[in-house]
Steps between C-alpha positions, in 0.01 A plus 500: 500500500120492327448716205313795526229589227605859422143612345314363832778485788444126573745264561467200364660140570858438385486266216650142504841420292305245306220770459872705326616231302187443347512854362811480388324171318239690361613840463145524234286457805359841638362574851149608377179491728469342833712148511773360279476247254813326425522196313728245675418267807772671691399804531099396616635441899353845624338740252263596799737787630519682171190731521556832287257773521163500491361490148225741354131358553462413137778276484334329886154381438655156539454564863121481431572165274353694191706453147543781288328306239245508691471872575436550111671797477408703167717709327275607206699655207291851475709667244289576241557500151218660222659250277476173691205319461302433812428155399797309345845587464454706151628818478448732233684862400246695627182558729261510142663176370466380879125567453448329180695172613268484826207560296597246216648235743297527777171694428607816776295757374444837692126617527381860426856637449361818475414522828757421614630775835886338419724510220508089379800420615476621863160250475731248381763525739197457781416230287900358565454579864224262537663219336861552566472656826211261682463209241141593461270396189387889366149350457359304808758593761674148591815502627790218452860437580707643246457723165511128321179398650358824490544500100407161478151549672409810284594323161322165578179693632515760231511773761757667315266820508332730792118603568451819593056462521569371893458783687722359760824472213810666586573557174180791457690748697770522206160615264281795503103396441237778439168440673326289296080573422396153607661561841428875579161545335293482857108431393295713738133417593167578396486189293903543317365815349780692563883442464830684629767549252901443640515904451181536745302581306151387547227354184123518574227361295304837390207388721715513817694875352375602815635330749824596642785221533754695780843433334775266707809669606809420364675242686792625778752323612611522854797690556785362676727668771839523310563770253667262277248253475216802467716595196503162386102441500497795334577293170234275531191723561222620246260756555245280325296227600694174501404168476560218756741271408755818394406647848599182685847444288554843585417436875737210476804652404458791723460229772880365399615846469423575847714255588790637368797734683475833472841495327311241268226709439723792420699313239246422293335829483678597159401197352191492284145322629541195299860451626411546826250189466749304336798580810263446739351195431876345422555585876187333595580179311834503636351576839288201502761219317699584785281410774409186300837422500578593871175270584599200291867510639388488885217246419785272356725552771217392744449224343893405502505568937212278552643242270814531692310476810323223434827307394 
């Protein structure tokens, strides 16, 4: 009479006395995965006919000939600590004393803190999100293996710090930046005899008093079709004229919050602006880590088939 596999209803082979004996033998060994292993020249006539039940497609990429080693599977340690320093292994009392060994030790030093849109240690848990999380150097952006090479890299290149003038840096969006003069000050023409302020206000020379500058309309952003997200725009709007590069970040995160659920959306509407920047670029990051991963992971496993192929 074959066995029957109660969870799955299939009958399976009746086992051989020897197959018996050599459990009695080995009462340690355990019937785990797809074929037993048993350790004794006996037993090896038929291990063919003991199939068990199909086993979840992580534990089966050996079908495509890939290793796990291969796959380079990360499992980042994201917990973050305020006391842990981002660089070495150091770890202080507190978030302050955190501060002052990064900045003796390393040189990490945190521009214009007083503009900061975040509280410091939600910056520095981004900060631990970077490193920890995607074993990225907080200065140029390189990626490596593991949080080893990742600190290494940053302490041999002195990158141990961030740059916020890059308009393009990820890290901006945790900082609110005034219009400056130099970028909103438009020169006009008859000659640059008249300037507009950033309030729109318009200065003539006294020869040209007479001549009538119209005065710009404050910039609008379009409005988008989901309450929540009108709400949410809401925050980052000014009713005076704005320059550029504050329009575009603007225009940028409103381009990632669009992207969001609706149940998303809704959750962060009792959070304040600068919070909102910080959650939602977090996602982003986390968004596009994952589809490096994904990418790297099928590009190895190509490369495994054809080698298989080939063989």
């Amino acid at each position: 009479m074959a066995d029957t596999d109660k969870s799955h209803g299939q009958p399976f082979p009746a086992k051989s006395d020897t197959y018996s004996q050599g459990l009695e033998a080995y009462p340690d060994k355990e019937e785990s995965g797809g074929t037993m292993q048993v350790d004794h020249p006996g037993l090896l006539e038929s291990q063919s006919h003991l199939q068990w039940p199909p086993r979840p497609i992580e534990q089966r990429f050996s079908a495509l000939s890939v290793e796990e080693s291969a796959l380079d599977v990360r499992k980042p340690d994201v917990q973050f600590n305020p006391a842990q320093c981002l660089f070495c292994s150091h770890r202080s009392p507190g978030l302050d004393e955190n501060m002052d060994h990064m900045l003796k030790k390393h040189s990490l030093v945190v521009p214009d803190p007083d503009r900061l849109a975040v509280d410091l240690e939600t910056l520095i848990e981004y900060f631990h999100l970077v490193v920890h999380g995607y074993f990225e150097c907080l200065f140029c952006g390189s990626q490596r293996r593991n949080i080893e090479a990742a600190q290494q890299h940053m302490i041999g290149k002195g990158h141990c710090k961030i740059d916020i003038s890059s308009q393009a840096s990820e890290y901006r969006d945790f900082y609110e930046f005034e219009p400056s003069i130099d970028d909103d000050i438009t020169e006009l023409a008859d000659g640059n005899k008249s300037i507009r302020l950033p309030s729109g206000k318009v200065l003539s020379h006294r020869a040209e008093a007479r001549t009538r500058v119209p005065r710009s309309a404050p910039v609008q952003e379009a409005a988008t079709s989901s309450p929540c997200a009108t709400t949410l725009s809401t925050l980052s709007q000014d009713t005076t004229p704005r320059s550029k590069r504050v329009a575009k970040r603007d225009a940028v995160f409103q381009t990632h919050l669009a992207t969001l659920r609706d149940s998303d959306r809704r959750s962060l509407m009792h959070l304040p602006a600068a919070q909102q920047r910080a959650v939602v670029m977090r996602g982003k990051k986390q968004v596009e880590q994952a589809r490096r991963d994904e990418n790297e992971m099928l590009l190895k496993i190509q490369l495994k088939a054809n080698r298989s192929i080939k063989k």
